[in-house]
CHARMM internal coordinates of N, CA and C (Angstrom, degrees):
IC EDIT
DIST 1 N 1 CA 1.4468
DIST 1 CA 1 C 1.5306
ANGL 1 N 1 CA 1 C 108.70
DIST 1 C 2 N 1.3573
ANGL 1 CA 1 C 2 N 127.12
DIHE 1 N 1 CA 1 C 2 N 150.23
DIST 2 N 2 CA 1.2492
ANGL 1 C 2 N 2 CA 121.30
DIHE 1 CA 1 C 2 N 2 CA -147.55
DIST 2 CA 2 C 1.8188
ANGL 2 N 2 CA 2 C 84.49
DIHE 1 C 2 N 2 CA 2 C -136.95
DIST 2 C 3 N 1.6169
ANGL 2 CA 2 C 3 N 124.85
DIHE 2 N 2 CA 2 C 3 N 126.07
DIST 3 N 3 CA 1.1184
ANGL 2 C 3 N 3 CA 138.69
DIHE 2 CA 2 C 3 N 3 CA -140.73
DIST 3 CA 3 C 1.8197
ANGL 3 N 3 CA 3 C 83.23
DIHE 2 C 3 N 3 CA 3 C -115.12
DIST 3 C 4 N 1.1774
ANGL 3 CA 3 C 4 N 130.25
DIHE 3 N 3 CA 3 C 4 N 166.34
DIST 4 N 4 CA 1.5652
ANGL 3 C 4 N 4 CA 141.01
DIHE 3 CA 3 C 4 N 4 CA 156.00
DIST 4 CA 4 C 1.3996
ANGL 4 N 4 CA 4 C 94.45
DIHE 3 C 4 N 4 CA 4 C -138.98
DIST 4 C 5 N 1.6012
ANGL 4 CA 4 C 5 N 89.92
DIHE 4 N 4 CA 4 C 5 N 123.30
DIST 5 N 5 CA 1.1810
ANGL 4 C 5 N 5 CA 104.83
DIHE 4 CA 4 C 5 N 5 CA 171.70
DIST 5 CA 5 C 1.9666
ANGL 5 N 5 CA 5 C 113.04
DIHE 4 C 5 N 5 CA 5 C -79.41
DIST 5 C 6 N 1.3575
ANGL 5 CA 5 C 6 N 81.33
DIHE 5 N 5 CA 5 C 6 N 157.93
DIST 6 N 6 CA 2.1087
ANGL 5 C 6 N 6 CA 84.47
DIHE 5 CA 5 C 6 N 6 CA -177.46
DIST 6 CA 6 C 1.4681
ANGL 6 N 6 CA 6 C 106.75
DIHE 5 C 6 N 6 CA 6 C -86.45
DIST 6 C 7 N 1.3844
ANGL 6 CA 6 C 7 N 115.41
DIHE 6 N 6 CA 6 C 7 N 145.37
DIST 7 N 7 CA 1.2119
ANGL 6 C 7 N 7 CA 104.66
DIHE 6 CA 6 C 7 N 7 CA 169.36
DIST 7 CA 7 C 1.6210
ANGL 7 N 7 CA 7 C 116.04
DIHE 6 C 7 N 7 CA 7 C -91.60
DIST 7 C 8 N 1.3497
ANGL 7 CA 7 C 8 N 107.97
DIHE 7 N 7 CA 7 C 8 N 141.09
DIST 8 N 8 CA 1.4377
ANGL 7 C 8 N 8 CA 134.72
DIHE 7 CA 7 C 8 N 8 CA -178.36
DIST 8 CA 8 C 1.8412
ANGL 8 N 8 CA 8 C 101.02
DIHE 7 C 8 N 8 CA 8 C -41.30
DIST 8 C 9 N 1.1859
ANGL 8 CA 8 C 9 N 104.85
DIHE 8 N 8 CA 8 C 9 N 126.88
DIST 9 N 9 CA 1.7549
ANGL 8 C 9 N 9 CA 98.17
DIHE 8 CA 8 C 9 N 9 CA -175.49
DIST 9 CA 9 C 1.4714
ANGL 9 N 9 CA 9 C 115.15
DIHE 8 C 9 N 9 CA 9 C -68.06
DIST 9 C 10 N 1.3002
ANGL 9 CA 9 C 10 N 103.15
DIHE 9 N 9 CA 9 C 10 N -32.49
DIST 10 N 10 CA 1.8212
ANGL 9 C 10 N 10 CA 109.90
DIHE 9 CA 9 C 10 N 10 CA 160.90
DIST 10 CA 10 C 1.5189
ANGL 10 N 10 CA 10 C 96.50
DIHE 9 C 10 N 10 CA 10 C -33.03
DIST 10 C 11 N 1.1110
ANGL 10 CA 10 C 11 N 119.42
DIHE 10 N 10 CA 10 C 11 N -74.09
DIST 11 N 11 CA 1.5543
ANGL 10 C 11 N 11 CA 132.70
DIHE 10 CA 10 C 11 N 11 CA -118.28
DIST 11 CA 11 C 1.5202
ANGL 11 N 11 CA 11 C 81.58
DIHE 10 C 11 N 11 CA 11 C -81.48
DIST 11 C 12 N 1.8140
ANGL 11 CA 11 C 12 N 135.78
DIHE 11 N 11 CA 11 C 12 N -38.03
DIST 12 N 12 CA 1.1308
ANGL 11 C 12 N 12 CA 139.33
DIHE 11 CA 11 C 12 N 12 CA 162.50
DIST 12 CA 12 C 1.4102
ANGL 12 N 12 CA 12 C 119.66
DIHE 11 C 12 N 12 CA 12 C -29.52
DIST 12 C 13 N 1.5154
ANGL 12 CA 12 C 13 N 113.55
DIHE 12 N 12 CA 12 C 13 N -54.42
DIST 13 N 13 CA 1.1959
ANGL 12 C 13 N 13 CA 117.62
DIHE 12 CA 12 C 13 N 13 CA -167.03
DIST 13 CA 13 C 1.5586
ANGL 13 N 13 CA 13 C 111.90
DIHE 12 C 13 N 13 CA 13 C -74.37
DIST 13 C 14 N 1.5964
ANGL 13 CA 13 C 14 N 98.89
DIHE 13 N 13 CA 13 C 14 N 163.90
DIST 14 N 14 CA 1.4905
ANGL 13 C 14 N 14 CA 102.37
DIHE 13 CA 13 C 14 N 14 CA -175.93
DIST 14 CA 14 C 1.7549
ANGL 14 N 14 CA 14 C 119.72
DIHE 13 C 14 N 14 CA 14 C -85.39
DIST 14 C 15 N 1.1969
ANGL 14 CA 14 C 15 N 140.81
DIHE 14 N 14 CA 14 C 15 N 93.38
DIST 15 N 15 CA 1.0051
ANGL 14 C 15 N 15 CA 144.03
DIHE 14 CA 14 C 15 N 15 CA 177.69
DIST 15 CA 15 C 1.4072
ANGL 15 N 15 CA 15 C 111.51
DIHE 14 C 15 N 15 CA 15 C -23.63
DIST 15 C 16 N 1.4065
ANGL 15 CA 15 C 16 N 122.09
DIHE 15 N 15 CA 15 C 16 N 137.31
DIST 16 N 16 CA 1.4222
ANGL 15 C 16 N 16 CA 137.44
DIHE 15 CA 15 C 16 N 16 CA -172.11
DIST 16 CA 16 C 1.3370
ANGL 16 N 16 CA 16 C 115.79
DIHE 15 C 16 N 16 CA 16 C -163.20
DIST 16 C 17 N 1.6793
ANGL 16 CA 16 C 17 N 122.59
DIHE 16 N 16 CA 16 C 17 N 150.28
DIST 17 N 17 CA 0.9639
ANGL 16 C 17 N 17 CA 148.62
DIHE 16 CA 16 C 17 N 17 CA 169.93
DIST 17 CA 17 C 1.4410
ANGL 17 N 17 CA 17 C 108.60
DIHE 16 C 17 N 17 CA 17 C -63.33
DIST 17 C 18 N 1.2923
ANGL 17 CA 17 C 18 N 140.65
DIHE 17 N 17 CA 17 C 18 N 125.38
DIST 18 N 18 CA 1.6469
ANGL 17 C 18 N 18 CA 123.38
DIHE 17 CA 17 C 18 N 18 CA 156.02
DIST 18 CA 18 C 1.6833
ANGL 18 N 18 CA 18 C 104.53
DIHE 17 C 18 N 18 CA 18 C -79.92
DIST 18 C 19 N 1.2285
ANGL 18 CA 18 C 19 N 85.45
DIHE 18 N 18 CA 18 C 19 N 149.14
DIST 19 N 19 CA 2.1300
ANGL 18 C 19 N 19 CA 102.18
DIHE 18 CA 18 C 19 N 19 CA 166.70
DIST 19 CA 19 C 1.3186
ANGL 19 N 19 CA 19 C 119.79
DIHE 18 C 19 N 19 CA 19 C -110.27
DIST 19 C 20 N 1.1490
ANGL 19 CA 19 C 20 N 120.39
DIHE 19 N 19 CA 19 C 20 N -24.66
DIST 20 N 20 CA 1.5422
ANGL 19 C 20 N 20 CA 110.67
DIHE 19 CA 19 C 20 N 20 CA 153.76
DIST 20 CA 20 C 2.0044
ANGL 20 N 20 CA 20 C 110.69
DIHE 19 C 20 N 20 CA 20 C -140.34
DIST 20 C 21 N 1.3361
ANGL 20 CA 20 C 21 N 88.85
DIHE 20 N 20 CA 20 C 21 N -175.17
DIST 21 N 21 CA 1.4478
ANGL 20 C 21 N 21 CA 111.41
DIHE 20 CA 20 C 21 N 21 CA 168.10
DIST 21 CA 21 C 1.1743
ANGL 21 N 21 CA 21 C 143.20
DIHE 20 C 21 N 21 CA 21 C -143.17
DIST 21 C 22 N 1.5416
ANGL 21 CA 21 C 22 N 128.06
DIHE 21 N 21 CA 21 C 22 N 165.83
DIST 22 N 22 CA 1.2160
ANGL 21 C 22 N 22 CA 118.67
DIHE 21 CA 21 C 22 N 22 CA 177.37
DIST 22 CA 22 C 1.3705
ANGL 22 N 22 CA 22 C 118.03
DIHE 21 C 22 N 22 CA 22 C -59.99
DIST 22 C 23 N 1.3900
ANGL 22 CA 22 C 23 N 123.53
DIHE 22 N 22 CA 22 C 23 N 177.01
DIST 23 N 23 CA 0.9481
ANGL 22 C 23 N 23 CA 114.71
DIHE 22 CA 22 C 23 N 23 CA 171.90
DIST 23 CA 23 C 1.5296
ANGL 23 N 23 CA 23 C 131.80
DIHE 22 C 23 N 23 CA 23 C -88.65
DIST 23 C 24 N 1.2691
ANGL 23 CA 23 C 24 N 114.25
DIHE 23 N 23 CA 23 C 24 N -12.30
DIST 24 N 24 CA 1.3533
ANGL 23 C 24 N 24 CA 137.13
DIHE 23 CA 23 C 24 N 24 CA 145.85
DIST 24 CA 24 C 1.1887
ANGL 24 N 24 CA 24 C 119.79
DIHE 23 C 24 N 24 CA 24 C -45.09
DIST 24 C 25 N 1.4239
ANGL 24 CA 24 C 25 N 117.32
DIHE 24 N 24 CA 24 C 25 N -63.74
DIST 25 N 25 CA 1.3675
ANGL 24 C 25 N 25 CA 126.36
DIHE 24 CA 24 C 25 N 25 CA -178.12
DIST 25 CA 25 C 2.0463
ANGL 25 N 25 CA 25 C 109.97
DIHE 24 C 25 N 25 CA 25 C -64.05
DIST 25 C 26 N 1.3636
ANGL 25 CA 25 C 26 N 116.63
DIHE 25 N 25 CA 25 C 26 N -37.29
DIST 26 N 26 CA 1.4066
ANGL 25 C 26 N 26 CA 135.71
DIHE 25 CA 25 C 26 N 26 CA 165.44
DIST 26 CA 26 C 1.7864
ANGL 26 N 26 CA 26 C 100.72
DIHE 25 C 26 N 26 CA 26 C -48.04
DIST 26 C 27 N 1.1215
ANGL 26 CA 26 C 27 N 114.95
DIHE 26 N 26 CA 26 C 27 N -66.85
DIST 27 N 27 CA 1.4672
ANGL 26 C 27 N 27 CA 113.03
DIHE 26 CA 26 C 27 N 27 CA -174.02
DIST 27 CA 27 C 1.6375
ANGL 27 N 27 CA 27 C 117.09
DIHE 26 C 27 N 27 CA 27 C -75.01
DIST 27 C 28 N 1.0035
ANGL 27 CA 27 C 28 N 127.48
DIHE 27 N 27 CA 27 C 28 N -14.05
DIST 28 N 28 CA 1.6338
ANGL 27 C 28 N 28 CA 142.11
DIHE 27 CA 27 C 28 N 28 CA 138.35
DIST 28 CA 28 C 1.5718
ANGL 28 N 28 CA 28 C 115.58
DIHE 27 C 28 N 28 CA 28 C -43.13
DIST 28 C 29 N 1.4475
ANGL 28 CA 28 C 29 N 113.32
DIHE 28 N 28 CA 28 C 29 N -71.13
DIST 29 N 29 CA 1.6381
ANGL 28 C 29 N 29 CA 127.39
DIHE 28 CA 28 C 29 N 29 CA -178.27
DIST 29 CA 29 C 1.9340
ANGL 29 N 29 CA 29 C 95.74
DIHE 28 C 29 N 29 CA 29 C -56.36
DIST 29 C 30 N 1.1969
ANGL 29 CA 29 C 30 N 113.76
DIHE 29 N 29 CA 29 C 30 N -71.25
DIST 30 N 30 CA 1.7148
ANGL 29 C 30 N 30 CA 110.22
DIHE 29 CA 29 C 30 N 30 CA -178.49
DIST 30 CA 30 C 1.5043
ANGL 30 N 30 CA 30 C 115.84
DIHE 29 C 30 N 30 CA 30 C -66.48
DIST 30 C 31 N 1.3657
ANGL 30 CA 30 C 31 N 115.69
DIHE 30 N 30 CA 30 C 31 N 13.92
DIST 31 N 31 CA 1.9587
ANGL 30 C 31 N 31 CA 112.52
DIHE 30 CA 30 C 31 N 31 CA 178.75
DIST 31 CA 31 C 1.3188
ANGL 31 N 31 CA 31 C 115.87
DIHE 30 C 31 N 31 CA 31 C 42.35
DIST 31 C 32 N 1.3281
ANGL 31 CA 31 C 32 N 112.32
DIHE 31 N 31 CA 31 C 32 N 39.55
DIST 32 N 32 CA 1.4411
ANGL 31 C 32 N 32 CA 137.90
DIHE 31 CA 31 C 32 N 32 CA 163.26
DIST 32 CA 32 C 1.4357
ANGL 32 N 32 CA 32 C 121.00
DIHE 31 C 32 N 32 CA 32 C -98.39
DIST 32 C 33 N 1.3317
ANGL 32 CA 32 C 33 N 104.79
DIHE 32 N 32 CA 32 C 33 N 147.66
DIST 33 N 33 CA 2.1689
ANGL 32 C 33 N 33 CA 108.96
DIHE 32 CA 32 C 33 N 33 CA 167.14
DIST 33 CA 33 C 1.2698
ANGL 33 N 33 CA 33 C 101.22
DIHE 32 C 33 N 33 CA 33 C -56.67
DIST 33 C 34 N 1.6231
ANGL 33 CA 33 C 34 N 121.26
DIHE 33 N 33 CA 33 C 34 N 178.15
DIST 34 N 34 CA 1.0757
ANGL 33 C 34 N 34 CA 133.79
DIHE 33 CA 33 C 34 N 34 CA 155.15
DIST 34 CA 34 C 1.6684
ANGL 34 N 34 CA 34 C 113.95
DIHE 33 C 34 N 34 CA 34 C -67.64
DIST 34 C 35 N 1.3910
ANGL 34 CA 34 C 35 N 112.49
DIHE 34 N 34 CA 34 C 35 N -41.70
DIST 35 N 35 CA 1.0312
ANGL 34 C 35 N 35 CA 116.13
DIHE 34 CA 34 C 35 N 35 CA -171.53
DIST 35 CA 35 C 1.7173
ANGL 35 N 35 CA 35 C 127.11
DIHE 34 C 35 N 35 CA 35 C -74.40
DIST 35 C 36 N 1.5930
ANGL 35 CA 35 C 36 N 87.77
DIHE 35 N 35 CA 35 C 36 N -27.60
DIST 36 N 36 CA 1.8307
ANGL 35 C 36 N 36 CA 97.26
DIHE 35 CA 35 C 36 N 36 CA 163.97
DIST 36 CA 36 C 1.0190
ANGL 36 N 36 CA 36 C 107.44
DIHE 35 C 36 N 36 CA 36 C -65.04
DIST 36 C 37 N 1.7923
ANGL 36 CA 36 C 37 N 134.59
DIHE 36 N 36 CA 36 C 37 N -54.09
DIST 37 N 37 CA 1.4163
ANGL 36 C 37 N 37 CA 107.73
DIHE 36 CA 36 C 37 N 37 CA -153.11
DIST 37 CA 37 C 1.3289
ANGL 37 N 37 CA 37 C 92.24
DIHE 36 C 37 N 37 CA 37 C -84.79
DIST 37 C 38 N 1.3272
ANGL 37 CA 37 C 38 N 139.57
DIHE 37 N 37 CA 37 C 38 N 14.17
DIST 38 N 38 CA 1.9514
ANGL 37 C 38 N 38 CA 140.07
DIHE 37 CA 37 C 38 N 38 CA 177.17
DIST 38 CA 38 C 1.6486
ANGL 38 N 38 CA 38 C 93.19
DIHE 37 C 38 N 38 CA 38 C -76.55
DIST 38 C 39 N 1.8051
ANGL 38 CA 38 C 39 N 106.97
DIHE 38 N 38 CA 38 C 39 N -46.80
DIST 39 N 39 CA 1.4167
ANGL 38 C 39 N 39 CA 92.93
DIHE 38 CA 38 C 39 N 39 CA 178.28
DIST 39 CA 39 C 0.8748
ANGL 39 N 39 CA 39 C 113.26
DIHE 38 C 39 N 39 CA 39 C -87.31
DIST 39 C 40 N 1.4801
ANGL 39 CA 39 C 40 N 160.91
DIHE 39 N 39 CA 39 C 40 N -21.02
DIST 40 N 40 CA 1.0777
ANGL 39 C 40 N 40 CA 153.33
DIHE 39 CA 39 C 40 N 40 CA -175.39
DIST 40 CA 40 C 1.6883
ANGL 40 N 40 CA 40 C 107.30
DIHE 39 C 40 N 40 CA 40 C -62.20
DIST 40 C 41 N 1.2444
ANGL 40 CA 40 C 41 N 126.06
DIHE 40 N 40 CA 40 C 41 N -56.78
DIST 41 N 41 CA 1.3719
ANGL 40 C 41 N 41 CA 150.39
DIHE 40 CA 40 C 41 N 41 CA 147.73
DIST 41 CA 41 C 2.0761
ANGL 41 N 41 CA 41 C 112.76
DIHE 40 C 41 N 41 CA 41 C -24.87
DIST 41 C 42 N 1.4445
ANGL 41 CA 41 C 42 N 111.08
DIHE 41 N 41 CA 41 C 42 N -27.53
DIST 42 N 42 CA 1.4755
ANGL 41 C 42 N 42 CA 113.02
DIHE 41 CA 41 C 42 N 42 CA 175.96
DIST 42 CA 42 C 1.5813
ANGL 42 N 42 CA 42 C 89.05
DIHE 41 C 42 N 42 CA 42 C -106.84
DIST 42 C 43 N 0.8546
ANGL 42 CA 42 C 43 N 168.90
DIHE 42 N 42 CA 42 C 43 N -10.84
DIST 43 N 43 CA 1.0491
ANGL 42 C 43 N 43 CA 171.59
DIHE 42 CA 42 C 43 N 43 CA 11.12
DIST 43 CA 43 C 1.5638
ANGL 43 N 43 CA 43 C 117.96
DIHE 42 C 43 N 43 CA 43 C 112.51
DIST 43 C 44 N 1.3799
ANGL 43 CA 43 C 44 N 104.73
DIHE 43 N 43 CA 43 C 44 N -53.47
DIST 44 N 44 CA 1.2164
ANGL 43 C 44 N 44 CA 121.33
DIHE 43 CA 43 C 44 N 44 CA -128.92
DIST 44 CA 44 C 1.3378
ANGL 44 N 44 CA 44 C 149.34
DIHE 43 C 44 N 44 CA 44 C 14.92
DIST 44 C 45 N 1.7889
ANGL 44 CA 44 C 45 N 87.44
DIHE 44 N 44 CA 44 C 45 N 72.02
DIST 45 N 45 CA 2.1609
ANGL 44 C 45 N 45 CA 92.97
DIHE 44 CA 44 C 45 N 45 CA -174.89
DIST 45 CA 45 C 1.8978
ANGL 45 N 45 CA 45 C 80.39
DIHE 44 C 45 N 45 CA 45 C -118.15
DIST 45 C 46 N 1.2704
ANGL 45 CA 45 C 46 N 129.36
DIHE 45 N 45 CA 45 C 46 N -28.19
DIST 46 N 46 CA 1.6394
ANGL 45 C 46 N 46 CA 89.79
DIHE 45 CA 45 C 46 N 46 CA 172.77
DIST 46 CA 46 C 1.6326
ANGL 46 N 46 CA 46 C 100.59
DIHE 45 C 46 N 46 CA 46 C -118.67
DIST 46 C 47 N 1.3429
ANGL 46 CA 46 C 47 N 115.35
DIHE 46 N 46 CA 46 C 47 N 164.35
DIST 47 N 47 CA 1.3573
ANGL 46 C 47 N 47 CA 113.27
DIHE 46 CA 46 C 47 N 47 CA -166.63
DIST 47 CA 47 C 1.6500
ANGL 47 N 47 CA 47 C 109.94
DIHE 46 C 47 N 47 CA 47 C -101.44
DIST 47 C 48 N 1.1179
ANGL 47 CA 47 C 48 N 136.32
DIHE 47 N 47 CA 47 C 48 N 157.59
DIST 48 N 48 CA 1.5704
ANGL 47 C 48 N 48 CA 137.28
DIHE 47 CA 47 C 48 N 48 CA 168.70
DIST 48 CA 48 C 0.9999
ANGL 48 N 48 CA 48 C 108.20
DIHE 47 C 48 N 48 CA 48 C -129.44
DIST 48 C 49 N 1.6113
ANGL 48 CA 48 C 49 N 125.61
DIHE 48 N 48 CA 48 C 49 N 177.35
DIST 49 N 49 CA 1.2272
ANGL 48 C 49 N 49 CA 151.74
DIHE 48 CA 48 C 49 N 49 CA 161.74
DIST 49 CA 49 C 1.5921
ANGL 49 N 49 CA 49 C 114.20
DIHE 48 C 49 N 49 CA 49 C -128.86
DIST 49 C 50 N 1.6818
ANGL 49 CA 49 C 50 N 109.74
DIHE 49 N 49 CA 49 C 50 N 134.30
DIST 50 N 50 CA 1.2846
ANGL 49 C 50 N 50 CA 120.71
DIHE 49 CA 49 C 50 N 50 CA -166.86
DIST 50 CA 50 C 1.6017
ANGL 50 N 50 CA 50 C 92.17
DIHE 49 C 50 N 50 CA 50 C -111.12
DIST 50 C 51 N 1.4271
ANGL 50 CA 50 C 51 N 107.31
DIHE 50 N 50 CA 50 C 51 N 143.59
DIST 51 N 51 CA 1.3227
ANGL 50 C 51 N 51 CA 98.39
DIHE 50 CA 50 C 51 N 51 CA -179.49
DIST 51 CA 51 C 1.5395
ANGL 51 N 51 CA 51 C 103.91
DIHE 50 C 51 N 51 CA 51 C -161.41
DIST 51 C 52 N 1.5601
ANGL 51 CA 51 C 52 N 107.66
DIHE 51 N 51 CA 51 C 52 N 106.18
DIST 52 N 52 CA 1.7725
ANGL 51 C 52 N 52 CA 108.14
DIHE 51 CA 51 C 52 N 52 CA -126.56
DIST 52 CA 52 C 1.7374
ANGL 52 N 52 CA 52 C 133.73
DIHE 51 C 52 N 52 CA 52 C 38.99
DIST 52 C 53 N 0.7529
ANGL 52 CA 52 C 53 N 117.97
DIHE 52 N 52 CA 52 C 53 N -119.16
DIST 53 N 53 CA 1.2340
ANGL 52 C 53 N 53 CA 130.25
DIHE 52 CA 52 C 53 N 53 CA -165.99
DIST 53 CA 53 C 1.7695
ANGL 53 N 53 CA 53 C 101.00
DIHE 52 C 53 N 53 CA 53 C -94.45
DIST 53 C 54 N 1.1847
ANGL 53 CA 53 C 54 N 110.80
DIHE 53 N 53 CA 53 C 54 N -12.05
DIST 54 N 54 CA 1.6308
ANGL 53 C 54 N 54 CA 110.32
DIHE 53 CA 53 C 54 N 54 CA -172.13
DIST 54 CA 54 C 1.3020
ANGL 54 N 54 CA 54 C 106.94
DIHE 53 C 54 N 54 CA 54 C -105.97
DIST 54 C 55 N 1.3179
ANGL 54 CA 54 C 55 N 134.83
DIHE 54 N 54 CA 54 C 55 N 128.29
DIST 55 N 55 CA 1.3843
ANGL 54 C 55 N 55 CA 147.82
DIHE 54 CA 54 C 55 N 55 CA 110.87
DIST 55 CA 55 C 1.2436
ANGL 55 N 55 CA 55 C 153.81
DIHE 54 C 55 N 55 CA 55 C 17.02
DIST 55 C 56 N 1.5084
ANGL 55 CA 55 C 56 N 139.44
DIHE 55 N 55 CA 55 C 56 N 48.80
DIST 56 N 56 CA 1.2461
ANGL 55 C 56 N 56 CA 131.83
DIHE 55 CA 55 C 56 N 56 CA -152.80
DIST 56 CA 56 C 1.1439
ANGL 56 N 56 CA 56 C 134.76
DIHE 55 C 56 N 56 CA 56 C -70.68
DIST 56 C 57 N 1.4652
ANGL 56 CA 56 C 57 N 163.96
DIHE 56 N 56 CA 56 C 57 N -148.97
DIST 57 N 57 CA 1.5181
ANGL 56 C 57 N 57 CA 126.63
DIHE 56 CA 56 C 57 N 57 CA 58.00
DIST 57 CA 57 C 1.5468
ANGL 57 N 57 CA 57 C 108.49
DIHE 56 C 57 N 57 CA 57 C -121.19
DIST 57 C 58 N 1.2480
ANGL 57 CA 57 C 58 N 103.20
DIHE 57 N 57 CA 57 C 58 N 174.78
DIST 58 N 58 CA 1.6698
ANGL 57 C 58 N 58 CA 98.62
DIHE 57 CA 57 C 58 N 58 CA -164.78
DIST 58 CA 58 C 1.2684
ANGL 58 N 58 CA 58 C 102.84
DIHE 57 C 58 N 58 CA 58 C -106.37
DIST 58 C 59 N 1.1237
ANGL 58 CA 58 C 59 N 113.33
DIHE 58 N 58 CA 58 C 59 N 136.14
DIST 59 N 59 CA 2.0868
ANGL 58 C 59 N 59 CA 114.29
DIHE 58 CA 58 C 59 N 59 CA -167.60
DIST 59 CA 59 C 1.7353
ANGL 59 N 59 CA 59 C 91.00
DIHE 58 C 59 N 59 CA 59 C -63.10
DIST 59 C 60 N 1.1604
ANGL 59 CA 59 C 60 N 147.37
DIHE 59 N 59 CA 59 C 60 N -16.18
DIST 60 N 60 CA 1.6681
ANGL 59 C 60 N 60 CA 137.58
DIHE 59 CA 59 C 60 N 60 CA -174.80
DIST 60 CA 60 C 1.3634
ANGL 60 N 60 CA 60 C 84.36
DIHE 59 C 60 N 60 CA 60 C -79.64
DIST 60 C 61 N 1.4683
ANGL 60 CA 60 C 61 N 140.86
DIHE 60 N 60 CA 60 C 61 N -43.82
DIST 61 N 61 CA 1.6571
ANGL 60 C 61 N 61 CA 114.54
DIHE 60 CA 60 C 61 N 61 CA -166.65
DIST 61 CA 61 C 1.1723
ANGL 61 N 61 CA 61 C 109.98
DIHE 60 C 61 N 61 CA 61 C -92.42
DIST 61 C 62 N 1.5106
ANGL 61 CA 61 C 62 N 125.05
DIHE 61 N 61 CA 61 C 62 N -13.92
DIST 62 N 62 CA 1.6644
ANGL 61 C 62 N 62 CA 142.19
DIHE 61 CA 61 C 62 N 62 CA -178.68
DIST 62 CA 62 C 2.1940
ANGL 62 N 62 CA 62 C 81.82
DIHE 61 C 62 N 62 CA 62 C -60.85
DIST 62 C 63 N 1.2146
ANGL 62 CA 62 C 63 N 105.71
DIHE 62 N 62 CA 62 C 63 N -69.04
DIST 63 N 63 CA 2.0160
ANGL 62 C 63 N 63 CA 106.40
DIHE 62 CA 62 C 63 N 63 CA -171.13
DIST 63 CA 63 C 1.1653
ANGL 63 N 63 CA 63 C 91.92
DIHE 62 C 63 N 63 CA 63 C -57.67
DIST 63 C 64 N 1.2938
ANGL 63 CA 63 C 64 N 151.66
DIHE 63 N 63 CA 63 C 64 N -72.33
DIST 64 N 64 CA 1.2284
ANGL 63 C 64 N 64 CA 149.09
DIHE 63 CA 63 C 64 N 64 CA -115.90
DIST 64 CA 64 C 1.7973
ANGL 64 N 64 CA 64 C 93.15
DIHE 63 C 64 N 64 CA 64 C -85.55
DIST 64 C 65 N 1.7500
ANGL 64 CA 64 C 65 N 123.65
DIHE 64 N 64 CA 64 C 65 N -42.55
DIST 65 N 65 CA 0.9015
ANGL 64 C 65 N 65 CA 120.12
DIHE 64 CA 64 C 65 N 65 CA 168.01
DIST 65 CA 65 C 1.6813
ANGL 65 N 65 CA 65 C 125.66
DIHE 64 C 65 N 65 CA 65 C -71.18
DIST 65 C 66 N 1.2105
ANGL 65 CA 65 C 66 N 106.03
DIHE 65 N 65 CA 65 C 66 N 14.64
DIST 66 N 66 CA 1.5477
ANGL 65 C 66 N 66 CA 95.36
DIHE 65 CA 65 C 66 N 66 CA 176.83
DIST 66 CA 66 C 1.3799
ANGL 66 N 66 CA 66 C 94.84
DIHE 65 C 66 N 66 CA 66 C -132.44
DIST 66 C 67 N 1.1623
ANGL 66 CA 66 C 67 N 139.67
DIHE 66 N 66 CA 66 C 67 N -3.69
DIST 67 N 67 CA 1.1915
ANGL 66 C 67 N 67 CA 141.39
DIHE 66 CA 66 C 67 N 67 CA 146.16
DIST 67 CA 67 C 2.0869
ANGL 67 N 67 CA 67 C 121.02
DIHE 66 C 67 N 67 CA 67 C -59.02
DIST 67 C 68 N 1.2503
ANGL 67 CA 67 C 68 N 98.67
DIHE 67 N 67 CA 67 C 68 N -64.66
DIST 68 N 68 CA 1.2547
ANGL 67 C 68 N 68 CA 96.08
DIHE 67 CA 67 C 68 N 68 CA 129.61
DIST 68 CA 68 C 1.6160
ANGL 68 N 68 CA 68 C 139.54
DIHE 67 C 68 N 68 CA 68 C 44.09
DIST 68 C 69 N 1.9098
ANGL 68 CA 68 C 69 N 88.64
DIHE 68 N 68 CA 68 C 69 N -109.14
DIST 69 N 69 CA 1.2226
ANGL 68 C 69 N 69 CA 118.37
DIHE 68 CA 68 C 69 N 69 CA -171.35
DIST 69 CA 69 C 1.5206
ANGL 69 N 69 CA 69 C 109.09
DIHE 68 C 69 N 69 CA 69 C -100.21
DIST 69 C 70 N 1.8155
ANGL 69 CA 69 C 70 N 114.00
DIHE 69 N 69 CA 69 C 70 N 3.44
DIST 70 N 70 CA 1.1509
ANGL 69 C 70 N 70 CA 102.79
DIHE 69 CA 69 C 70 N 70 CA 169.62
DIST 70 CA 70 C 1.4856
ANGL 70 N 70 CA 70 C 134.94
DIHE 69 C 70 N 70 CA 70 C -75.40
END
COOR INIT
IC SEED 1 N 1 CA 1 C
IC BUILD
């Protein structure tokens, strides 16, 4: 009997770039607290986008800000 395998739902989906992130995920990518890039973000040294009630930042200002500070 000859089995078909399923394909992996990953493997379904369409591969993509993200354009922004949480802000969790932002202070992860820069090896920062949550709470630094919160201040950095009141601050205004990195920039966000609010979009309702949620929080962005866009990985182009996440590089552009650590470029930056080099």
């Amino acid at each position: 009997m000859l089995v078909k395998k399923r394909k992996n739902n990953e493997e379904s989906q369409p591969k993509f770039e993200r354009l922004s992130v949480s802000k969790a995920e932002a202070a992860k990518m820069l090896g920062l607290s949550e709470s630094t890039v919160h201040q950095l973000t009141q601050a205004g040294e990195l920039k966000c986008k609010r979009i309702g009630r949620r929080v962005i930042y866009s990985v182009e200002t996440l590089r552009r800000f650590l470029l930056d500070k080099e």
